[in-house]
N, C-alpha and C positions, 0 to 999 in steps of 0.2 A: 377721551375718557380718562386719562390720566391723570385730572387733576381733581377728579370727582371724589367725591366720597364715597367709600366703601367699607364692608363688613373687614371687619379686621384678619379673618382668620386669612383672609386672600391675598394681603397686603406683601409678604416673601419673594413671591416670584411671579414673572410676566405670565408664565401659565396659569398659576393660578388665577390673578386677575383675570386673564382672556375667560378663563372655566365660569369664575363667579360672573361678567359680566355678559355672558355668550349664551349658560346655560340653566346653573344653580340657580332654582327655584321656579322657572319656567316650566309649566304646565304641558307635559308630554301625553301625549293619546295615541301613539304610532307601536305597535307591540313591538316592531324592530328595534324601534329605540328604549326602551321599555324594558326589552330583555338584554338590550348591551349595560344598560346601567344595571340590573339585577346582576350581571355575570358581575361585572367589574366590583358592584358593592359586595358581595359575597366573597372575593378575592380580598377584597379593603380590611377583613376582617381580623383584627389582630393590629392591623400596619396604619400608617400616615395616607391620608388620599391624595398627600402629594406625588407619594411614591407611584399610586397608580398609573393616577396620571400621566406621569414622567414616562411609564411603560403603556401607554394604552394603546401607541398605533401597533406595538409590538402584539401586543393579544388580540388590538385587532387580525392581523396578519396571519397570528398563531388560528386562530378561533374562526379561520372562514367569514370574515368579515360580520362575525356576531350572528353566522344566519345557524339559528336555534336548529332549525327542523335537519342542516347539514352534522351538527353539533347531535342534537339525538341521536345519531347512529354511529358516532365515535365508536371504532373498536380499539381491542387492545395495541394494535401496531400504533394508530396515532395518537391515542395515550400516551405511551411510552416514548413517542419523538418530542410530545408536550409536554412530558415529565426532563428533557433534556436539554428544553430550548431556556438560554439564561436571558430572555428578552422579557420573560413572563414571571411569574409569581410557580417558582415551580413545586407548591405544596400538593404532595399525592393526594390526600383528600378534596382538596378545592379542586382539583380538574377533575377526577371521579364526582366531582357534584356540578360540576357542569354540565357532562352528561346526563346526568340525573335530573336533575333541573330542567335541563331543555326540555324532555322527554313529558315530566312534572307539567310545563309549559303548555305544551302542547294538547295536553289532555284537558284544562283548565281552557284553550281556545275552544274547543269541541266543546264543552259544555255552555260557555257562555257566550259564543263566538267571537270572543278575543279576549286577549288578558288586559287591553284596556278598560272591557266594559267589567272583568272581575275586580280591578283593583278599584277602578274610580265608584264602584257600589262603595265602598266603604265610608265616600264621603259625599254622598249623594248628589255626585258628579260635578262637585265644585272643590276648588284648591282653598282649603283650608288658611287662611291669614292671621296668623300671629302678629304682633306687633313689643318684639324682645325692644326693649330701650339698649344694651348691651349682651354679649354674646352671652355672658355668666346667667341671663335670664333664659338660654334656648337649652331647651330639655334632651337628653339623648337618647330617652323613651317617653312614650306616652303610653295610654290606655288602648290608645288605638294602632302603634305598633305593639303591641303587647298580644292585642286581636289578631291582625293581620298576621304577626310571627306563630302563630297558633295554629290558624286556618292552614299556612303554607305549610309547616311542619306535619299536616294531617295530612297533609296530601303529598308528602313525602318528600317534601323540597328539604334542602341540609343550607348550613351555615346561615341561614333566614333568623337569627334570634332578631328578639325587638329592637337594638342597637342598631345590627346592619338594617333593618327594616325602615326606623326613622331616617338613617343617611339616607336610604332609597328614595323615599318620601318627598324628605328635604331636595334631593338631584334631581329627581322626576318633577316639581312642582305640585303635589299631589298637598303639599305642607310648603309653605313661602316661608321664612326667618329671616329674611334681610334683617336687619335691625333699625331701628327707626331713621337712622342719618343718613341709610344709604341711600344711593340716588335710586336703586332698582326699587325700596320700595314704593318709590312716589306714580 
């Protein structure tokens, strides 16, 4: 795969290649994997998602292996050891909305029995395909993260603006962006 064409943004480093060609854009329906990109995009917020990346088995590690419903009942002691570990992104509000989030999560599976079937209503169960000729054509909001960052924010989710929402989109496959030359999108 190395000699393929690809989006440019992935081009830096091996990981990110492995990311762009392993994950980005591929259509997720698994809530566990669903809420590890939700935690990790909410965390992206502000930073490079090289950076996440580069830290992710660490938040894996930090985060209980991403399992939300472990994360919901965070108290203040492993807070404070998450607010200490320099493996992670250790902004007090972003791990205070982890918990929150999970919690957020979890209420949203009870209603509609999973957060797969809540997110993918939005696009009437199909991933959305763009067709960007260059990256300067892929948006960093649309109407429909705009929507979706609305919805979450009502229901109490933090760091969800429309931004982090379309990269989720984008990582989750919920929205494809390849750009037309790359090989993923053939």
């Amino acid at each position: 795969m190395q000699d393929k064409p690809r989006c440019t943004w992935c081009l830096s480093s091996e990981l990110y290649k492995e990311y762009h060609d392993q994950e980005w854009g591929t259509p997720v329906y698994d809530d566990a994997i669903l809420y590890e990109f939700l935690l990790l995009e909410t965390f992206q917020a502000g930073l490079s998602w090289i950076t996440i990346l580069n830290k992710r088995e660490n938040f894996r590690a930090a985060f209980d292996q991403f399992d939300y419903k472990k994360i919901a009942a965070y108290e203040d002691d492993k807070i404070l050891d998450l607010l200490q570990d320099a493996g992670i992104i250790r902004n007090k509000l972003k791990v205070y909305s982890a918990v929150t989030n999970a919690q957020n999560y979890i209420k949203i599976q009870e209603e509609f029995g999973s957060f797969s079937a809540y997110i993918w209503e939005f696009t009437d169960e199909k991933p959305l395909i763009n067709n960007p000729k260059t990256l300067k054509e892929v948006p960093a909001t649309t109407p429909l993260s705009d929507k979706i960052s609305k919805d979450l924010k009502k229901r109490g989710f933090k760091f969800v603006g429309s931004t982090v929402m379309y990269a989720f989109m984008q990582a989750t496959g919920i929205v494809n962006d390849h750009v037309e030359s790359c090989w993923k999108k053939s």
